[in-house]
C-alpha positions as CSV (number, residue, x, y, z in Angstrom):
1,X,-9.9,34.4,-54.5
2,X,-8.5,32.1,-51.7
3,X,-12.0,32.3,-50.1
4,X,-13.0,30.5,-53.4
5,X,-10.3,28.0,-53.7
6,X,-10.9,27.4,-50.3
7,X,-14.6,26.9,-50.9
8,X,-14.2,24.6,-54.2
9,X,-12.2,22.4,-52.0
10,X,-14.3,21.9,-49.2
11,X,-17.4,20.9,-51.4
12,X,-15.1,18.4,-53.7
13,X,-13.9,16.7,-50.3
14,X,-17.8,16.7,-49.6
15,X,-18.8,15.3,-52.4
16,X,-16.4,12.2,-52.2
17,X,-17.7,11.4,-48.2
18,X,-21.0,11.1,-49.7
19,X,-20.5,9.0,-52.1
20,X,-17.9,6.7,-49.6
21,X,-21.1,7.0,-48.0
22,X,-23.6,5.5,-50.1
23,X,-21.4,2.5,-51.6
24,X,-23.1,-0.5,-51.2
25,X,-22.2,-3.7,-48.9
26,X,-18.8,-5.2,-50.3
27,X,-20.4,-8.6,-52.0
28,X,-18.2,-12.0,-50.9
29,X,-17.9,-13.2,-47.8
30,X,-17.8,-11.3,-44.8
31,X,-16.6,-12.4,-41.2
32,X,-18.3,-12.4,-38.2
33,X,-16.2,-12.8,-34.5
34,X,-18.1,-14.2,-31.9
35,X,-17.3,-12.7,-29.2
36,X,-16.6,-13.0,-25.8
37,X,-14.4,-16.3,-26.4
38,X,-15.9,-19.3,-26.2
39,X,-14.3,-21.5,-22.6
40,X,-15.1,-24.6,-21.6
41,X,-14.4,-28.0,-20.0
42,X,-13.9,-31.0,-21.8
43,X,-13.1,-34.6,-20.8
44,X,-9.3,-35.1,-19.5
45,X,-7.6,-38.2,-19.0
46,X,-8.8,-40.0,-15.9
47,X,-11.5,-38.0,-13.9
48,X,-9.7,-34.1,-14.3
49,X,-11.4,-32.3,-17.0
50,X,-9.6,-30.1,-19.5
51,X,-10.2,-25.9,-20.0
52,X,-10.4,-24.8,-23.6
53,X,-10.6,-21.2,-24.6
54,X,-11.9,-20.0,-28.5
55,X,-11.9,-17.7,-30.2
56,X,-13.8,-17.9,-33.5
57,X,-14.7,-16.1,-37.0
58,X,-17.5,-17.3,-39.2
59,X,-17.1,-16.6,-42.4
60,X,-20.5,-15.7,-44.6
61,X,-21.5,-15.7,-47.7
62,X,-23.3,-12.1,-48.2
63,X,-23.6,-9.0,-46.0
64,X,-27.7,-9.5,-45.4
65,X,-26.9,-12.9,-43.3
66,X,-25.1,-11.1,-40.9
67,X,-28.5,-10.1,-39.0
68,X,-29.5,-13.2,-39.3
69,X,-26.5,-14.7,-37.1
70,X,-26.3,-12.5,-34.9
71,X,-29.9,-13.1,-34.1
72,X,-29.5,-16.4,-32.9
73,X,-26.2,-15.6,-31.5
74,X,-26.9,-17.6,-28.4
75,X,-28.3,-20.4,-30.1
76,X,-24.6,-20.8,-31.9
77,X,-22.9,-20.5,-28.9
78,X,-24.5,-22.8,-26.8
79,X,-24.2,-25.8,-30.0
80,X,-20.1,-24.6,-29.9
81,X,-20.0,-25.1,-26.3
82,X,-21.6,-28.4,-26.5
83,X,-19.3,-29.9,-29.3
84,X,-16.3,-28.7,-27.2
85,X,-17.5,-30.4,-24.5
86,X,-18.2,-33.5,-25.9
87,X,-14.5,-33.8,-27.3
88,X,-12.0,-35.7,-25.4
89,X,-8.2,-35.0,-24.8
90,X,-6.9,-36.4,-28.2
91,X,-9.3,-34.8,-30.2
92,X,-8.4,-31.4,-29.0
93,X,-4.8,-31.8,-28.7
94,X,-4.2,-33.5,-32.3
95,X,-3.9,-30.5,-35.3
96,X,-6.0,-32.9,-37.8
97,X,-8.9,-33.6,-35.6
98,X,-9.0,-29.9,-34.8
99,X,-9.8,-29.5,-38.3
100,X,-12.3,-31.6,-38.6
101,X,-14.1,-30.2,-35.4
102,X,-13.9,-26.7,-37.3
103,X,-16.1,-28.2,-39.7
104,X,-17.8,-30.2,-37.5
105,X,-18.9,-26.8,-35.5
106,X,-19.6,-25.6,-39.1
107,X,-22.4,-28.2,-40.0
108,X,-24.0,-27.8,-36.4
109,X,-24.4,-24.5,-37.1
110,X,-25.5,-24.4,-40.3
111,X,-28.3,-27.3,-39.7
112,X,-29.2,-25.1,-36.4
113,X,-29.8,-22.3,-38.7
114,X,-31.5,-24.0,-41.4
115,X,-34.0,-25.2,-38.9
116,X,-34.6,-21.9,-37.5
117,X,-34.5,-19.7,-40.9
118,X,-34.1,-21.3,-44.1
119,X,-30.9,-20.9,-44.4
120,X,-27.3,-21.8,-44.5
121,X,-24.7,-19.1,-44.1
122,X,-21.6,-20.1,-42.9
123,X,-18.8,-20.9,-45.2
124,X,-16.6,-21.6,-42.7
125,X,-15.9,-21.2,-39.0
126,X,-12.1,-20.3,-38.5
127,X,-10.4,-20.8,-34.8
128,X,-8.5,-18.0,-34.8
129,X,-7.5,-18.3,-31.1
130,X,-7.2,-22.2,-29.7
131,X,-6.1,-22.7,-25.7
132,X,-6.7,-25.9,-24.2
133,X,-5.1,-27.0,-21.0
């Protein structure tokens, strides 16, 4: 009798990995970190350049895009890199204009990507880590 309590048990658990399983992808937006951190120089006052360090989450609109960013990973990257770069002291100091060079960095890389696919994904791209020096 225990044997078969035992049993019954062990198939219900069964049952309910499978079907954990088999749920689809969750639909809404999904996050992707780009990882390692982002660092870079960018222009300092007088002739010293500055170090920034980023860390950053793009938010997507549906679970298939994912693939398609992380394909052109490097692509990303490098037009991040180069917006950085292109910033001066006050721009990355100041708490507004780093908001608008969020969705600065968003646009670049959602014309990149329509260029190269078709599409738009990102929603958003969210600095979730933001050391300059």
């Amino acid at each position: 009798m225990l044997r078969l309590v035992a049993l019954c048990m062990l198939l219900a658990t069964t049952g309910q990995v499978h079907a954990q399983e088999a749920s689809p992808a969750p639909d809404g937006p999904l996050y992707y970190t780009m990882t390692p951190d982002i660092i870079t120089n960018y222009q300092n006052s007088g002739q010293t350049l500055g170090y920034i360090r980023v860390s950053i989450e793009l938010m997507l609109e549906r679970a298939d895009q994912m693939p398609l960013v992380e394909q052109h990973m490097p692509l990303l990257r490098d037009a991040i890199n180069n917006l950085l770069a292109e910033k001066n002291q006050q721009e990355i100091r100041s708490l507004t204009a780093r908001t608008e060079l969020a969705s600065e960095g968003q646009r670049r890389l959602n014309d990149l990507l329509l260029k190269e696919t078709g599409q738009a994904p990102i929603r958003r791209l969210l600095f979730t880590n933001f050391l300059h020096q």
